[in-house]
C-alpha positions in Angstrom: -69.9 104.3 47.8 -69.2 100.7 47.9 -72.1 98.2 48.7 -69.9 95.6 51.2 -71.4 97.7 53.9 -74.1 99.7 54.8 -73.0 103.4 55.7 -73.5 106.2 57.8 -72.2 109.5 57.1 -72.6 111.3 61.1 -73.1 115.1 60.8 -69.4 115.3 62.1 -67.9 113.7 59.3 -67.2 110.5 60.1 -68.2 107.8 58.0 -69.0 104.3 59.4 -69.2 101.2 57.4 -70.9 98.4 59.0 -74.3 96.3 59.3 -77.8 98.5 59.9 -79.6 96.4 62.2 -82.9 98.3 62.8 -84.2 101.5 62.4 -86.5 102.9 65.3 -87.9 105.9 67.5 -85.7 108.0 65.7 -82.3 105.8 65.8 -80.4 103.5 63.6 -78.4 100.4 65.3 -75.5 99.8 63.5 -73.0 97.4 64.2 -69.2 98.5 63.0 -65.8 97.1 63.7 -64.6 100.5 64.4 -67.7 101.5 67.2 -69.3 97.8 68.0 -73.0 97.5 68.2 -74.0 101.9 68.7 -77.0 103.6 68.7 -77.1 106.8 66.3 -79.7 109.2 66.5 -81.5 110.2 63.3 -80.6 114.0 63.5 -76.9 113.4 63.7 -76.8 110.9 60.9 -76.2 113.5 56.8 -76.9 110.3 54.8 -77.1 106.4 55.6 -77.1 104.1 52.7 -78.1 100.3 52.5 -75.8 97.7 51.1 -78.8 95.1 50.9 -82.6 95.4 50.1 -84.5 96.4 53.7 -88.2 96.9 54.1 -89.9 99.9 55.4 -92.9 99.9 57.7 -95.1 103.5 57.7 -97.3 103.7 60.0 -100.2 103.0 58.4 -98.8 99.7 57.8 -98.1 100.0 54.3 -94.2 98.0 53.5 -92.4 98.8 51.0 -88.8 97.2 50.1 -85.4 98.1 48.1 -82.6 100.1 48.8 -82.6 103.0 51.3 -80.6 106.5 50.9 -81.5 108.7 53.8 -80.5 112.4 53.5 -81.3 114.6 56.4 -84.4 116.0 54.1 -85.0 113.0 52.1 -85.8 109.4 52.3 -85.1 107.3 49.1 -86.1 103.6 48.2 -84.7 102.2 45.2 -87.4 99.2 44.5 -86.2 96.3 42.3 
């Protein structure tokens, strides 16, 4: 996929290029010129891929950053 945008493949289908603006209680806010600033929740998302390197906060407080690829039974971070 190309890495201007950040993308969202919904379990519908659709696939939405835009900015991810946080990731939390289960949801992704993205902000698309085809949808505007939308709330996604997790289970209706197949994949989500980051154009840019984004850091991940467990919640034992461990961070870890690179690229994420988020399958719906996977989570991927490609460090640098």
């Amino acid at each position: 996929m190309p890495e201007k945008f950040d993308w969202l493949l919904v379990k519908k289908g659709e696939l939405l290029g835009g900015d991810i603006i946080a990731m939390y209680d289960d949801k992704v806010e993205f902000d698309s010129d085809e949808v505007g600033i939308h709330k996604v929740k997790m289970k209706d998302i197949k994949e989500l891929r980051t154009k840019d390197i984004m850091q991940l906060r467990f919640l034992d407080g461990t961070i870890i950053e690179g690229h994420i690829i988020i399958t719906e039974d996977s989570v991927y971070v490609m460090e640098n």
